[in-house]
N, CA, C and O of each residue as an XYZ file, in Angstrom:
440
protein
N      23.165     -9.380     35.355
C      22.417    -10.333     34.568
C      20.934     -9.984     34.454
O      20.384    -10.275     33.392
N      20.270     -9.439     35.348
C      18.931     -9.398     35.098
C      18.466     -8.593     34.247
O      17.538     -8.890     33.495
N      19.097     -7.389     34.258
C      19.390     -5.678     32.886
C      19.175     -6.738     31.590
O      18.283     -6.554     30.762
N      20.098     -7.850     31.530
C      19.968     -8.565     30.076
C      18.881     -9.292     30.020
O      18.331     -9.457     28.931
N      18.332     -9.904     31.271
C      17.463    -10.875     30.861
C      15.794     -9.639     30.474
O      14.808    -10.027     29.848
N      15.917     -8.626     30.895
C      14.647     -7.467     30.849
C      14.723     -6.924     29.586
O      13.718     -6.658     28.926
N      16.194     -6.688     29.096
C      16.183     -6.039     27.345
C      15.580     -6.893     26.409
O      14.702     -6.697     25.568
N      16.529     -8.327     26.872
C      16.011     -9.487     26.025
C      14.307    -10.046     26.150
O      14.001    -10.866     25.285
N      13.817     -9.878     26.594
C      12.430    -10.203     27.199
C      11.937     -8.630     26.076
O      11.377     -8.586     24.981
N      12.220     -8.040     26.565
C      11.279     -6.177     25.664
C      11.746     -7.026     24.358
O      10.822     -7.379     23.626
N      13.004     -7.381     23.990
C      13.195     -7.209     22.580
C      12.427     -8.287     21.828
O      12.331     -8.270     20.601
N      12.020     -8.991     22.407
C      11.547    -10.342     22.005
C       9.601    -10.259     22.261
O       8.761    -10.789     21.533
N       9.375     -9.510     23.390
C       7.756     -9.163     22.862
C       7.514     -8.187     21.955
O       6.365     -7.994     21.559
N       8.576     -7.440     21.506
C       8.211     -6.107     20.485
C       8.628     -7.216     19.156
O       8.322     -6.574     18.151
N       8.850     -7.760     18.976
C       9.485     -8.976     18.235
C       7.909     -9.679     17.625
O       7.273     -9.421     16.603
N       7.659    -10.603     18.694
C       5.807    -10.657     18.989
C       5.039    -10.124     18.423
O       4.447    -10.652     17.481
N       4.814     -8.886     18.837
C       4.090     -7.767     18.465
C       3.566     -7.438     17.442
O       2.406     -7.330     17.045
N       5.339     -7.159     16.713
C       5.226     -6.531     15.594
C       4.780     -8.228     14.627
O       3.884     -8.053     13.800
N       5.147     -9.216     14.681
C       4.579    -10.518     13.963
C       3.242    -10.228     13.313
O       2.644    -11.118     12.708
N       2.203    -10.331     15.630
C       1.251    -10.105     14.992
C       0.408     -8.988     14.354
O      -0.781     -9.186     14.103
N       1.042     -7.760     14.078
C       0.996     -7.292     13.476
C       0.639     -7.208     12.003
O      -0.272     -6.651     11.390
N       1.634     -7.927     11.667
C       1.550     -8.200     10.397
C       0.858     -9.142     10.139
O      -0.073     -8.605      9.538
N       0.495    -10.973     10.192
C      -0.244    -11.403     10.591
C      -1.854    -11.274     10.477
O      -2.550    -12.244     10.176
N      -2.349    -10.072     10.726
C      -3.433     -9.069     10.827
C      -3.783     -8.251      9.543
O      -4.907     -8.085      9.068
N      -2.656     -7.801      9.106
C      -2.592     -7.314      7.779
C      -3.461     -7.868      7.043
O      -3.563     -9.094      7.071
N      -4.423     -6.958      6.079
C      -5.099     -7.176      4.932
C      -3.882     -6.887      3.661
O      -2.915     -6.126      3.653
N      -4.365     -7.774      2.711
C      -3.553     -7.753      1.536
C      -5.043     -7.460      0.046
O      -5.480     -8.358     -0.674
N      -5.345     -6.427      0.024
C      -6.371     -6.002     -1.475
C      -5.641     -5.849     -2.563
O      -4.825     -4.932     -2.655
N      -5.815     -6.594     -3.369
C      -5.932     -6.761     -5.205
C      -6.333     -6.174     -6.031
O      -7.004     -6.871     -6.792
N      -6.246     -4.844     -6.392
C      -6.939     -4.115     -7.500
C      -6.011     -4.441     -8.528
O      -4.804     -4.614     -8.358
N      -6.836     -4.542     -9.960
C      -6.525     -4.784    -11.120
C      -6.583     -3.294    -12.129
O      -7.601     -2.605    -12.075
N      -5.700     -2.980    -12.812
C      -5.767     -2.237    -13.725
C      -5.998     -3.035    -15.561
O      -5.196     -3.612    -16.294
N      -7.151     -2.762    -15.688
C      -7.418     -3.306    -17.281
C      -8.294     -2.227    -17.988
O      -9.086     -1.461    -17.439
N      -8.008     -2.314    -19.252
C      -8.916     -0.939    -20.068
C      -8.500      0.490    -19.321
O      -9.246      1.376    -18.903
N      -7.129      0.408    -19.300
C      -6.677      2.073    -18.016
C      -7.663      1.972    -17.087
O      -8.038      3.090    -16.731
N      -7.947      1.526    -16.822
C      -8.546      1.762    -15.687
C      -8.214      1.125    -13.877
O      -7.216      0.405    -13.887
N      -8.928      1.283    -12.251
C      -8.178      0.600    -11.629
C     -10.130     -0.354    -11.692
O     -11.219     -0.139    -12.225
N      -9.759     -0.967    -11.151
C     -10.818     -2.181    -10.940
C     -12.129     -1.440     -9.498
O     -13.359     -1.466     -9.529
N     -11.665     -1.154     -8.955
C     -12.519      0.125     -8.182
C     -11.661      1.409     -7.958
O     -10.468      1.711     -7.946
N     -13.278      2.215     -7.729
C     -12.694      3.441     -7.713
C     -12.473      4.211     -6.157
O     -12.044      5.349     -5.965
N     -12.879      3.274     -5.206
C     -12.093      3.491     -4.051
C     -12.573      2.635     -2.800
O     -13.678      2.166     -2.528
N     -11.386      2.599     -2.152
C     -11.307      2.142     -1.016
C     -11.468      2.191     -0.138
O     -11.531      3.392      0.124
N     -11.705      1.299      1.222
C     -11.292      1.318      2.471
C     -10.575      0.071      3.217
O     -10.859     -1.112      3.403
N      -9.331      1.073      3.602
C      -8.371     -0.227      4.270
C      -8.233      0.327      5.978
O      -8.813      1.295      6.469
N      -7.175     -0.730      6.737
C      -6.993     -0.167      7.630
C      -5.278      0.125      7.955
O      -4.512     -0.412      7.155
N      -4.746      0.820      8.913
C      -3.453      1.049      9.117
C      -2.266     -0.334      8.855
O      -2.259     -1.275      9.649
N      -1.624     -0.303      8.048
C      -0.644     -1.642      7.721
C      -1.149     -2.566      6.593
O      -0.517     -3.562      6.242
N      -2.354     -2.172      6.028
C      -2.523     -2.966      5.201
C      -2.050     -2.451      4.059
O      -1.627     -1.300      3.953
N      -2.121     -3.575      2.844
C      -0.967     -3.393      1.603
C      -2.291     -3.185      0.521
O      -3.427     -3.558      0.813
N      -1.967     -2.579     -0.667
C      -3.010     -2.732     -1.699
C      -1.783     -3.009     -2.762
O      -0.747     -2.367     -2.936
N      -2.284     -4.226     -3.424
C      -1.342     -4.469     -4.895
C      -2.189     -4.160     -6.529
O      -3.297     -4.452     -6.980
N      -1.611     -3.806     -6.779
C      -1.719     -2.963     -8.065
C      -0.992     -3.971     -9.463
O       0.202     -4.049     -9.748
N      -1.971     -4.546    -10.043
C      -1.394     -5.490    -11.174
C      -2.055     -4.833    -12.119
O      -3.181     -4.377    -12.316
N      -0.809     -4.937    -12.758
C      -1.010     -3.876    -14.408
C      -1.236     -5.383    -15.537
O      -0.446     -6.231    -15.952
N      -2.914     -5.121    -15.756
C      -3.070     -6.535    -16.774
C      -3.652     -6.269    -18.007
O      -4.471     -6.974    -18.596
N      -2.993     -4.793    -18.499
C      -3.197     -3.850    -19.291
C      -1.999     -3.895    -20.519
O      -0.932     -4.344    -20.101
N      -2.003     -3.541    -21.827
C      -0.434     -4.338    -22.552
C       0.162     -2.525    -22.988
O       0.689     -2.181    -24.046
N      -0.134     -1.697    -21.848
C       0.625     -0.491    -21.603
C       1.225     -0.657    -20.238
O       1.024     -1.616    -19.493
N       2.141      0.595    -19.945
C       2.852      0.369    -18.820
C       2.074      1.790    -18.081
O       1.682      2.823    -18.625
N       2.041      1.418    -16.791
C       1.136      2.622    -16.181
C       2.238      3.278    -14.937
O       3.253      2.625    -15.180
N       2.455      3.847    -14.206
C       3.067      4.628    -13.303
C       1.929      5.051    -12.426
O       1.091      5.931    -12.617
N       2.105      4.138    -11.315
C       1.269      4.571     -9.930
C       2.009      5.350     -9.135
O       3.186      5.185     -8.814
N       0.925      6.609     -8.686
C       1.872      7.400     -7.471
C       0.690      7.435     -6.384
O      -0.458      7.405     -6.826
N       0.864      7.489     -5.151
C       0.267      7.843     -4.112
C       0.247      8.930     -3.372
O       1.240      9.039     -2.652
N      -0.692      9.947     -3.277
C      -0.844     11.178     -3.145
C      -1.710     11.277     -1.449
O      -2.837     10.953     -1.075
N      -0.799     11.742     -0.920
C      -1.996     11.814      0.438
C      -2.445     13.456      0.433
O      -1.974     14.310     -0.319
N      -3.681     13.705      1.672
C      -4.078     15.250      1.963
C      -3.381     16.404      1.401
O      -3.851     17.303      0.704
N      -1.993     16.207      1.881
C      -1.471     17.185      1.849
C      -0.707     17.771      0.507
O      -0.045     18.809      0.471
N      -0.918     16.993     -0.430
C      -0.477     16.522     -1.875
C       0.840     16.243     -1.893
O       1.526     16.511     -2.880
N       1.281     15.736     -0.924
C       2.877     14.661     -1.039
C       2.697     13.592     -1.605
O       1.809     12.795     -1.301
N       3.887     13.379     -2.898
C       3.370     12.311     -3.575
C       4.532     11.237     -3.297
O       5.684     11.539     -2.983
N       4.058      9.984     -3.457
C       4.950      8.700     -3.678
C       5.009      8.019     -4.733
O       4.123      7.266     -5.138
N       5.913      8.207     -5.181
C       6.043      7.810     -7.298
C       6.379      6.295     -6.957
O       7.442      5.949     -6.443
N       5.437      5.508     -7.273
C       6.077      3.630     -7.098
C       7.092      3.610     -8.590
O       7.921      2.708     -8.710
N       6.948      4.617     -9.622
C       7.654      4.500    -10.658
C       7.110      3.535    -11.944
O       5.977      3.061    -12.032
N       7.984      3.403    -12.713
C       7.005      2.410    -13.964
C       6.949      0.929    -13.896
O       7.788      0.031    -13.814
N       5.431      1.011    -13.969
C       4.925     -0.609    -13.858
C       4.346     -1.092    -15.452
O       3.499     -0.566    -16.172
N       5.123     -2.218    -15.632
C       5.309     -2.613    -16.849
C       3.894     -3.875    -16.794
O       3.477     -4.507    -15.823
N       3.432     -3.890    -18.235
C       2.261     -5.259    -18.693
C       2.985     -6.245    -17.570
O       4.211     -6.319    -17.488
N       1.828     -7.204    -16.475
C       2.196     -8.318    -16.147
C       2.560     -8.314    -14.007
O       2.238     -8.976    -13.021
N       3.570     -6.849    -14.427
C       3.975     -6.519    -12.784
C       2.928     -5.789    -12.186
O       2.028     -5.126    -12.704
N       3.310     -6.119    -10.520
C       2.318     -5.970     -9.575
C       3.461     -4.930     -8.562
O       4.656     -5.177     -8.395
N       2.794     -3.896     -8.056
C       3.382     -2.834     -7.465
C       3.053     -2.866     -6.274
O       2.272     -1.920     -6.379
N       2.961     -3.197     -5.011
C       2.662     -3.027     -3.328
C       2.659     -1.881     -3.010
O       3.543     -1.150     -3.458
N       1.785     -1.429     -2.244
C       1.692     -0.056     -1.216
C       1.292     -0.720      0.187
O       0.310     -1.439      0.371
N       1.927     -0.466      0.824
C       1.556     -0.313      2.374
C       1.257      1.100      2.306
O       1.694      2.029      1.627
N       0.228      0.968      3.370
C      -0.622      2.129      3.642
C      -0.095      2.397      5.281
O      -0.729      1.622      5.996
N       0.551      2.970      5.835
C       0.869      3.048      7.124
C       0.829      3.992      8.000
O       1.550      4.025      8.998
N      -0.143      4.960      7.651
C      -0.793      5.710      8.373
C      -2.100      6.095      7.795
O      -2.496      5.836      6.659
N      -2.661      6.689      8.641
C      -4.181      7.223      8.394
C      -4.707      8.295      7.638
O      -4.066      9.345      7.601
N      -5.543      8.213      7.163
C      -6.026      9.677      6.046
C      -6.356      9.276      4.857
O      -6.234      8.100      4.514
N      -6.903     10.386      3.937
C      -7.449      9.807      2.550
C      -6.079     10.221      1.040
O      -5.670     11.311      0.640
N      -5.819      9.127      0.692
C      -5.189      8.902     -0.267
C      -5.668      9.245     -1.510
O      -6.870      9.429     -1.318
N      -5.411      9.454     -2.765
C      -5.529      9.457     -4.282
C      -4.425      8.776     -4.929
O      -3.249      9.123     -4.815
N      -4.878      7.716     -5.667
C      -3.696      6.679     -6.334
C      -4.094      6.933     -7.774
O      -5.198      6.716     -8.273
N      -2.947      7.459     -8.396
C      -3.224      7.772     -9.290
C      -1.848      7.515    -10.752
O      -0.663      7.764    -10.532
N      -2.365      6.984    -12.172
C      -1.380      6.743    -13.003
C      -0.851      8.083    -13.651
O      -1.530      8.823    -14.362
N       0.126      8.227    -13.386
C       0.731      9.592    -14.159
C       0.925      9.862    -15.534
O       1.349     10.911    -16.019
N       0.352      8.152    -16.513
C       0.563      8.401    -17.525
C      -0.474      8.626    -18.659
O      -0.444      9.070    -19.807
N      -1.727      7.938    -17.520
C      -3.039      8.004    -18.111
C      -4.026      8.899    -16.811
O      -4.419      8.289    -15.818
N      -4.278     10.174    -16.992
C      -4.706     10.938    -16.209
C      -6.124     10.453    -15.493
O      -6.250     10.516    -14.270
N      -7.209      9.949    -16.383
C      -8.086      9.335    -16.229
C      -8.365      8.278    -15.036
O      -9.312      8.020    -14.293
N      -7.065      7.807    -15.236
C      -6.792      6.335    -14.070
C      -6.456      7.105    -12.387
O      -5.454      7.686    -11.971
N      -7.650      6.820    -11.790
C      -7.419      7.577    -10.461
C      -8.563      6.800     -9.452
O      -9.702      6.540     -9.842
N      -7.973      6.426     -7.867
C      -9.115      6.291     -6.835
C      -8.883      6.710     -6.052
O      -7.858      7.390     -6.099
N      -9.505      6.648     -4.971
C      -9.323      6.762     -3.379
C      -9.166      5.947     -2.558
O      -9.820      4.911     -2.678
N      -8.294      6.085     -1.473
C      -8.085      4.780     -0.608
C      -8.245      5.797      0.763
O      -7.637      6.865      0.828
N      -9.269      5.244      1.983
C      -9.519      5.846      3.247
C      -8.772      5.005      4.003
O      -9.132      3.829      4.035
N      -7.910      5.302      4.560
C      -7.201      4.196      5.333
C      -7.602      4.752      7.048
O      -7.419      5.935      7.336
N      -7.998      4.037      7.801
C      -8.634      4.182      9.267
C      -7.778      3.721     10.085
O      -8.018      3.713     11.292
């Protein structure tokens, strides 16, 4: 019995944990209007989200590009929708629309 009561106890402060975790989380709002993003760059910290609302009456395609130029295609974001990125590790990002070349920032995530 006690093996269970010690798993259950770990599983339940990593449980905790991870809450406040999130909890903690910043949530930033950049707007895309006139192709463009609303700033041209950032600073967040590890776990936080940046949302991306397309309030533009084109459809834009955000990808997220870190250091190493690995990209993350969020895919097509239509007039109206809002796209989430969690940022979940550290380093400098380039977010950028694949359909309008112009449309590009930086996000430093610490």
């Amino acid at each position: 019995m006690p093996t269970r009561f010690n798993v259950t106890t770990a599983i339940a402060i990593l449980a905790l944990a991870s809450a406040a975790t999130a909890a903690w989380a910043t949530v930033t709002q950049i707007d895309q209007v006139g192709q463009k993003f609303s700033k041209t760059s950032l600073s967040v910290k590890t776990g936080d989200h940046v949302q991306y609302i397309n309030q533009d009456d084109v459809q834009h395609n955000i990808k997220v590009i870190d250091a190493d130029d690995d990209e993350d295609d969020k895919g097509l974001q239509k007039p109206g929708e809002t796209i989430d990125v969690l940022f979940a590790k550290t380093g400098r990002f380039t977010v950028r629309c694949a359909i309008h070349p112009r449309m590009k920032m930086s996000v430093e995530v610490q």
